[in-house]
N, C-alpha and C positions, 0 to 999 in steps of 0.2 A: 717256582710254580706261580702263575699268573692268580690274584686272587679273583678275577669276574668271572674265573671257571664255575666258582661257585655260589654264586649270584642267584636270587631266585627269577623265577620266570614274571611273576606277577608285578606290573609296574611300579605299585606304592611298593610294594615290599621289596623291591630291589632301591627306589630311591632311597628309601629307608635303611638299606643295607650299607647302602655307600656312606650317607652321610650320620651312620652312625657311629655313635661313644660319644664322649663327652667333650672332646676338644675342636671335632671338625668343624661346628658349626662357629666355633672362635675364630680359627684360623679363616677360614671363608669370609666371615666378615671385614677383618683386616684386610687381606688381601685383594678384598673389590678397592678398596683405595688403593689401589698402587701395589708393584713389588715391592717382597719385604725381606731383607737377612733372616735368619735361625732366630739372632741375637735380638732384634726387633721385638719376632712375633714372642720372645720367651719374655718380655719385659710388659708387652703387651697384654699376655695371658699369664697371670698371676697365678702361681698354683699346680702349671704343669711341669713337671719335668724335662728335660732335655732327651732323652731317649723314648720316653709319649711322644713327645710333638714331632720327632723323628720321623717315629713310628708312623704315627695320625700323617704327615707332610707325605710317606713312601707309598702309603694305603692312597691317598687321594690324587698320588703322583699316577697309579698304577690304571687310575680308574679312568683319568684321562682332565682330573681337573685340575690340578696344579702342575704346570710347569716348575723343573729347575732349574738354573742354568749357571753354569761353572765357570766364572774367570779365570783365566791363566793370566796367576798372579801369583808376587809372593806374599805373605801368604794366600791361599786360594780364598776366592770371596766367590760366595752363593748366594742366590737368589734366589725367593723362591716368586712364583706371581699365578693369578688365575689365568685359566688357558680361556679357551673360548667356550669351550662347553662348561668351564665352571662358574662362566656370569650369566650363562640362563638359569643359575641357581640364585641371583641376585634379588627378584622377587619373591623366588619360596623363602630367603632367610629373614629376608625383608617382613615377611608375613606370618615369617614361627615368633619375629621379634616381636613383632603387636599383637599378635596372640598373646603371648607372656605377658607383655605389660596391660593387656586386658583381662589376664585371669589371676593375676596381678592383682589388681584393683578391686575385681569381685571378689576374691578371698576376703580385702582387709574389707572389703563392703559389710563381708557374714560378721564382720569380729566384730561389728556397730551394734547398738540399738534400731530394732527400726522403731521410723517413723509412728504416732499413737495411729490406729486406725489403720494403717497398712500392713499385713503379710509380707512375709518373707519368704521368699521360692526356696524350697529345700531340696537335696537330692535324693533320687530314693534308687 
C-alpha cells in the first residue's frame, strides 16, 4: 500500500510528512554528494540502525526522492542516490541546517552573561 495515499493536502504539512523522523534529513544530506551504499550511509549516520535507514531509504524511495538501483552482481551491490525531485530539497536542508546552527548559537548566547547595560530578549 503506497504511503502518499496518506499524505496530507496542505503543502507544509505534507513536505513535513515526507521528510519526517529523525534520520531522512541525514540521509538527504549525504546523498546530495553523490550515490551512496546502505554500508556508507550507516557509517555515516552514527546511531541508526540497519532496519531504520532501511526503513527511512523505502519511505523516501516511495515518495519519489531516492532512487535505488540494483547491480547484478555477486554479491548484489545497491545504490542508493537522490532522484531529481529529491535535490530541490537541497536548499530546504541546506537551510534547516543554518537554522540549527543559528538556534544553536542563541541558546548557548542565553547560557552567557549579558553584557552590563544591555537586556536580554526572553521568550514569553
Amino acid at each position: 500500500m503506497p504511503v502518499f495515499k496518506e499524505l496530507p493536502l496542505v503543502p507544509a504539512e505534507r513536505a513535513i510528512k515526507v521528510l519526517g523522523g529523525r534520520w531522512k534529513v541525514f540521509i538527504l544530506y549525504f546523498l546530495f554528494d553523490g550515490p551512496r551504499r546502505l554500508s556508507e550511509l550507516r557509517r555515516l549516520i552514527p546511531g541508526v540502525s540497519q532496519k531504520v535507514l532501511v526503513q527511512a531509504l523505502r519511505e523516501l524511495q516511495e515518495h519519489g526522492i531516492v532512487h535505488r538501483e540494483v547491480f547484478a552482481e555477486v554479491p548484489p551491490r545497491v545504490v542508493y542516490s537522490a532522484t531529481d525531485l529529491g535535490l530541490t530539497l537541497r536548499p530546504i536542508v541546506g537551510s534547516l541546517c543554518e537554522w540549527g546552527r543559528l538556534h544553536a548559537a542563541e541558546l548557548t548566547g542565553l547560557d552567557e552573561p549579558a553584557p552590563a547595560g544591555r537586556r536580554r530578549r526572553t521568550s514569553s
